[in-house]
C-alpha positions in Angstrom: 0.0 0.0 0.0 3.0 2.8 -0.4 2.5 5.8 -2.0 5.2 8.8 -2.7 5.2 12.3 -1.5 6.3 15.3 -3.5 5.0 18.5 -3.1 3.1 20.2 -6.1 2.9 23.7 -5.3 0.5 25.9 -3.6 -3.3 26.8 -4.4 -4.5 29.7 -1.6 -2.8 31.4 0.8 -1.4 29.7 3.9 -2.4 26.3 2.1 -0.4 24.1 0.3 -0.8 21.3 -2.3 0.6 17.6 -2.3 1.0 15.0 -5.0 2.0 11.4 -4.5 2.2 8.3 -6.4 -1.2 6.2 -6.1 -0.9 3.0 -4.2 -0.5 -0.6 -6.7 -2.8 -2.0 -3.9 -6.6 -2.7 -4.8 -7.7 -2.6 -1.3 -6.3 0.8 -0.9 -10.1 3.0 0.3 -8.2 6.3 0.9 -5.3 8.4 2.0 -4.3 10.1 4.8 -1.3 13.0 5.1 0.1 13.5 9.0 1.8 16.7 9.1 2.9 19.2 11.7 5.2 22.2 12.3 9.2 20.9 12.5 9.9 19.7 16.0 6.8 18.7 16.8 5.0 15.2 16.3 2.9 14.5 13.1 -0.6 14.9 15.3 -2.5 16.5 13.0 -4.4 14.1 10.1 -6.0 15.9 6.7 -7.9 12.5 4.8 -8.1 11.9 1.7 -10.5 9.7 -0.9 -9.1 7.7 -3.6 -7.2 10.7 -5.2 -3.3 11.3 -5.2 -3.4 14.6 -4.7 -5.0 17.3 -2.1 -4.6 20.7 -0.8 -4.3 21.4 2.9 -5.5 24.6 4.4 -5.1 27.0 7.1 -1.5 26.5 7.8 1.1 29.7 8.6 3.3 30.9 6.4 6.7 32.9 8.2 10.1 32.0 7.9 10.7 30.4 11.4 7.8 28.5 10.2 8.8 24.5 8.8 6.2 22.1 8.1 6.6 18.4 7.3 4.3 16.0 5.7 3.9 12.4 5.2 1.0 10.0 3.4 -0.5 6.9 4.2 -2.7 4.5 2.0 -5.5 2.7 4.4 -7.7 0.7 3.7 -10.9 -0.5 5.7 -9.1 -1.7 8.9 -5.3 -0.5 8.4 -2.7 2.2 6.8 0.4 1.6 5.4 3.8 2.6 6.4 4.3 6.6 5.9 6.3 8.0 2.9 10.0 10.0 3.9 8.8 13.0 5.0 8.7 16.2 3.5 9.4 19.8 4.2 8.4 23.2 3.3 7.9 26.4 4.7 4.5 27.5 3.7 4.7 30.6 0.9 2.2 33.3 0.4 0.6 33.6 -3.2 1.8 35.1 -6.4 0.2 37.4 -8.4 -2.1 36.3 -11.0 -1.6 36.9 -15.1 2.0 38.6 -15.1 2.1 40.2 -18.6 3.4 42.3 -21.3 2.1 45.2 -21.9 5.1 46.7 -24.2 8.1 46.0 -25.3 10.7 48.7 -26.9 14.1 48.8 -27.8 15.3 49.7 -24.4 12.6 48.0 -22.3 9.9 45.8 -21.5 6.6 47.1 -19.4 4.7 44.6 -17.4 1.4 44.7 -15.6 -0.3 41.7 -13.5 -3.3 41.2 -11.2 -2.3 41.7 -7.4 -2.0 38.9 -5.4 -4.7 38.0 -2.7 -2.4 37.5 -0.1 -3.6 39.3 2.8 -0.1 40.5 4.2 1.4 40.8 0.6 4.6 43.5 0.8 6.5 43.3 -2.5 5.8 42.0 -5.7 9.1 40.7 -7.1 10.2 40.7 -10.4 13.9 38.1 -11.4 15.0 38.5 -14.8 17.9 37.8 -16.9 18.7 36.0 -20.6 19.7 32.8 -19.0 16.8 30.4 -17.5 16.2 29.7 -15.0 18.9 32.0 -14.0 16.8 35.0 -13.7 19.7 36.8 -11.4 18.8 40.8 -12.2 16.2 41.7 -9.4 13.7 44.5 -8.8 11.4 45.1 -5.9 8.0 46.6 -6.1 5.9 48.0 -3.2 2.4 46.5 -3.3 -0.1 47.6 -3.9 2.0 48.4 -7.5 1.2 45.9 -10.5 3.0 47.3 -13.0 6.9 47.6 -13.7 9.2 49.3 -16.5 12.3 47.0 -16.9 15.1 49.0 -18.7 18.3 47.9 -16.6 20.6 44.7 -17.8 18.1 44.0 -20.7 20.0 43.4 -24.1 19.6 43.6 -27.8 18.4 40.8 -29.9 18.4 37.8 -26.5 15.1 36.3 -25.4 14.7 37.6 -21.8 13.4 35.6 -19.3 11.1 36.9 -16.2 9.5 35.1 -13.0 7.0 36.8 -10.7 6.9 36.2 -6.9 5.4 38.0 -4.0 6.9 38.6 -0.2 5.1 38.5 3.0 5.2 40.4 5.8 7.0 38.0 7.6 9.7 37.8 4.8 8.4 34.6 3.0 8.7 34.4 -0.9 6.3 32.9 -3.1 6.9 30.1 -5.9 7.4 32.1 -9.3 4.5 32.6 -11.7 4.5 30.8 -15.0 7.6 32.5 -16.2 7.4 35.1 -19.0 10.3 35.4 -21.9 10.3 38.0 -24.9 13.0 39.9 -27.2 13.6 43.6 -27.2 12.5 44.7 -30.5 14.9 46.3 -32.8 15.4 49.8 -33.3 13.6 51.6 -36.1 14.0 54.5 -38.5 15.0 57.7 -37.1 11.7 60.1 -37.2 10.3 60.5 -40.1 10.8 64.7 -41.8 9.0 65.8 -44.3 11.1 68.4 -46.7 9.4 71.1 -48.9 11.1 71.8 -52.0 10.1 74.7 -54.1 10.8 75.6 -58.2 
């Protein structure tokens, strides 16, 4: 009746979202995950039907703040030995439907839908022309959703952004489906208009 635990990524604020490998077992009814904060026992018990993977809620998200998690398969009158245990601290949410907006030969402009996290600071924005080596940073206040990048972009490279959000207690979110584009070349000096009379 063993399963696998990996963790998937997060849904809502303060929750987070776990994946594991099904169970080969027929008999297998349901799962359950035992989790708890690091240092304490695995008390707490979030079940599970016949479905490898599940979203558990109301947990706290800071950076002194580790949980770890472990799933059993049961079936109707016992569970199976736990899966290695895993551990994350809980992150906040991202922002929702990062963008571009514009895209010139010395920048690109950005705009997304602020995140729902309810102690949101700073948006994040990582960039760079390697992936996922997105080293070149810049911090935006919330409740900003937009951003004019026009430092360490280059002619002619693809460019390659993520999109996170800090906490208030300092914890960063898992990047937003990453962005790429290409600044576009330069074009014609203005255009003049010259009058010649006979």
């Amino acid at each position: 009746m063993a399963a696998s635990l990996v963790l998937a990524g997060t849904v809502l604020a303060h929750d987070i979202t776990l994946v594991w490998s099904p169970s080969p077992d027929t008999n297998v009814t349901g799962y359950k995950i035992y989790y708890a904060q690091l240092g304490q026992p695995q008390t707490n018990v979030w079940r599970v039907g016949l479905t490898n993977l599940t979203t558990i809620t109301g947990l706290t998200s800071a950076t002194n703040i580790t949980y770890y998690f472990s799933v059993v398969a049961t079936n109707a009158t016992e569970e199976s030995a736990a899966t290695l245990a895993i551990t994350s601290v809980i992150p906040p949410h991202s922002v929702k439907n990062p963008r571009i907006v514009g895209v010139t030969p010395n920048g690109f402009t950005f705009v997304w839908l602020p995140s729902d996290e309810a102690d949101a600071k700073t948006y994040r924005v990582t960039y760079g022309t390697l992936s996922p080596l997105t080293t070149n940073v810049v911090n935006i206040p919330v409740p900003t959703s937009t951003v004019v990048i026009t430092n360490n972009v280059v002619a002619n490279k693809e460019h390659y952004f993520d999109f996170t959000v800090i906490n208030n207690p300092g914890v960063e979110s898992w990047p937003r489906t990453q962005l790429r584009a290409t600044l576009l070349p330069a074009g014609p000096p203005d255009l003049k208009v010259s009058v010649q009379v006979q």
